[in-house]
N, C-alpha and C positions, 0 to 999 in steps of 0.2 A: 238735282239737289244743289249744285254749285251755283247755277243758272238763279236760283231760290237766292239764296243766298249774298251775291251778287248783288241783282235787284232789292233786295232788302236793306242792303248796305249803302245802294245810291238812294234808295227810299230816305234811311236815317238820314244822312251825311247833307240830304236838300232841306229837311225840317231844323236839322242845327243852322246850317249857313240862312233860312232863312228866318230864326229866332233870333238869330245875331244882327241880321240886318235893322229885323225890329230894335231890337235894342239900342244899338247905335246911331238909329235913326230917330231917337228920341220918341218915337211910338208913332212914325204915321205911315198910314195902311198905305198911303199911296206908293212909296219907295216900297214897299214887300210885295205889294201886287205885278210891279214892274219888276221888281228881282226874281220872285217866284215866275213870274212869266217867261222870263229869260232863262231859268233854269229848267224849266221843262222843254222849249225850243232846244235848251243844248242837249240835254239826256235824250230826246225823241233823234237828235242826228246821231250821237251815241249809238243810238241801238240801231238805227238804218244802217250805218256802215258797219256794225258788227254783223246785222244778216245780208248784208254785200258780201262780205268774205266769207261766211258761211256758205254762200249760193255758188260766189266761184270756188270756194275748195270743193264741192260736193260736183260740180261738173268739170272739174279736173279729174276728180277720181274716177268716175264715169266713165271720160275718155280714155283712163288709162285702162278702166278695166275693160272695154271694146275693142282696143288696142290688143290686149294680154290674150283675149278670146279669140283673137282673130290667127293668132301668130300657130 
């Protein structure tokens, strides 16, 4: 549910920044399409290096529990 939750909050927080851009940018789609595009490039590295960490904590534990088994 966190996870849910989360993602929902980078969901809202890309449609404000890019209502804003519209805005500011006096209303052309071409600046929102380039913002928008930049903002999903950076949430996609977002989430890769979040399941990077998720991958080495889960084979850190692993080895410790091979480790604990073996002893």
């Amino acid at each position: 549910m966190e996870k849910f939750v989360i993602g929902a909050s980078f969901f809202m927080g890309a449609g404000l920044v890019l209502f804003a851009v519209y805005v500011l940018s006096g209303g052309f789609m071409e600046i929102v399409l380039i913002a928008g595009l930049s903002l999903v490039i950076a949430m996609l590295g977002v989430i890769l290096i979040n399941q990077r960490r998720e991958l080495d904590a889960r084979k850190r534990a692993e080895k410790r529990r091979e480790l604990n088994r073996g002893m």
